[in-house]
N, C-alpha and C positions, 0 to 999 in steps of 0.2 A: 626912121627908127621905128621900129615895131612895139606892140603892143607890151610885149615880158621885159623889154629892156628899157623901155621907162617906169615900168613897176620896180623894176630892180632899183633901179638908182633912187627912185620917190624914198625907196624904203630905204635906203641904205643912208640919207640924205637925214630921213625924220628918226631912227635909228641913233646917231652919229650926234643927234641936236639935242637929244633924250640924252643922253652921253654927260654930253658937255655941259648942261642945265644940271643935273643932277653932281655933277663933279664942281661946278661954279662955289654950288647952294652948298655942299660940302666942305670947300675951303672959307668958304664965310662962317658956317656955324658952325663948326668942331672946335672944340674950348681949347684944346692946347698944339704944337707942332708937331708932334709926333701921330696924332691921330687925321692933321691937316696933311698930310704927306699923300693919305692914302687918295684923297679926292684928284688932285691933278694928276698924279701918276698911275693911276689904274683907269680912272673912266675918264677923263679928258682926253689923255692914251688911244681910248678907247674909240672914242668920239673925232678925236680929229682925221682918226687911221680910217674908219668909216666914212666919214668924207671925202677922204683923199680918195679909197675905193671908188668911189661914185662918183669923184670928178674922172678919175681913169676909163671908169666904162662908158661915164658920157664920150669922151671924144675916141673913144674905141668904137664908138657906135657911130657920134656924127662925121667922123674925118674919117675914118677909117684904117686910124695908124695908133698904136701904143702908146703911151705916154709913159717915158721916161723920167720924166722930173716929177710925176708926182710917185712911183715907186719908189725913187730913191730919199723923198721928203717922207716917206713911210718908216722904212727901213731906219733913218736916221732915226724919227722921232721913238721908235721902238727900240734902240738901242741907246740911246742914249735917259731918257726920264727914269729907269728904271736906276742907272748907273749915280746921275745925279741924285735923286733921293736918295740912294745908301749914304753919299758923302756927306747930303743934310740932315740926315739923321745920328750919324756919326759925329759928326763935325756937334750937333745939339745935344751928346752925351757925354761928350768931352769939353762941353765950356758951360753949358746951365748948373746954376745952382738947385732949379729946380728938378734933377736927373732922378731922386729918389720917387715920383710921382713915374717916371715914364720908364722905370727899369723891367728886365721880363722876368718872368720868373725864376726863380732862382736854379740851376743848371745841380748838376750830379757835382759830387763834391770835389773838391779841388782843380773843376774842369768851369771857367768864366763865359763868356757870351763874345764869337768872334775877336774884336780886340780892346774891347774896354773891360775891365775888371774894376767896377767903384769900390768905394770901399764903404761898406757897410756898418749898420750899427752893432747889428747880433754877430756876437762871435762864435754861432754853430758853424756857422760856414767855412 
């Protein structure tokens, strides 16, 4: 294996670890679930799809053949985390009592957010 293709993968490897450390430390200390969403699903996301890369280009480099199964554990993992979070964020807007703390901002008038419409205390809206 040459000199640039194990540079690639070191980095893609330390990369991918940075990722995942910093998305860990994010689902531990973010005070509520709504702000806990963002940590696995964007850099853990992030972080696991970069190693899976770098496991790819290692046996691209040392066997000399494609790997298949780590494309397709990509591709899953990036279609589906993004899919799951809407549901538990949904699913957490429609059964917490605490929903007034994590609602968005308030939308143009008589037009609600996707499909929860709470119901509010001010009657401007």
């Amino acid at each position: 294996m040459n000199l640039v293709a194990e540079i690639a993968i070191s980095a893609l490897i330390v990369i991918g670890s940075v990722f995942l450390l910093v998305g860990s430390i994010g689902l531990v200390k973010l005070p509520n679930l709504m702000m806990r969403l963002h940590a696995p699903t964007k850099s853990t996301t992030l972080g696991v799809g970069s190693i899976l890369v770098a496991s790819m280009l290692y046996f691209l480099f040392v066997a000399g053949k494609f790997s298949f199964h780590e494309l397709s554990i990509t591709i899953f993992l990036f279609l589906t985390a993004p899919i799951t979070a809407n549901f538990v964020a949904k699913a957490f807007l429609h059964t917490s009592d605490d929903v007034q703390q994590a609602l968005p901002p308030s939308a143009t008038a008589g037009v609600g957010w996707a499909t929860f419409d709470p119901p509010r205390d001010d009657a401007k809206l």
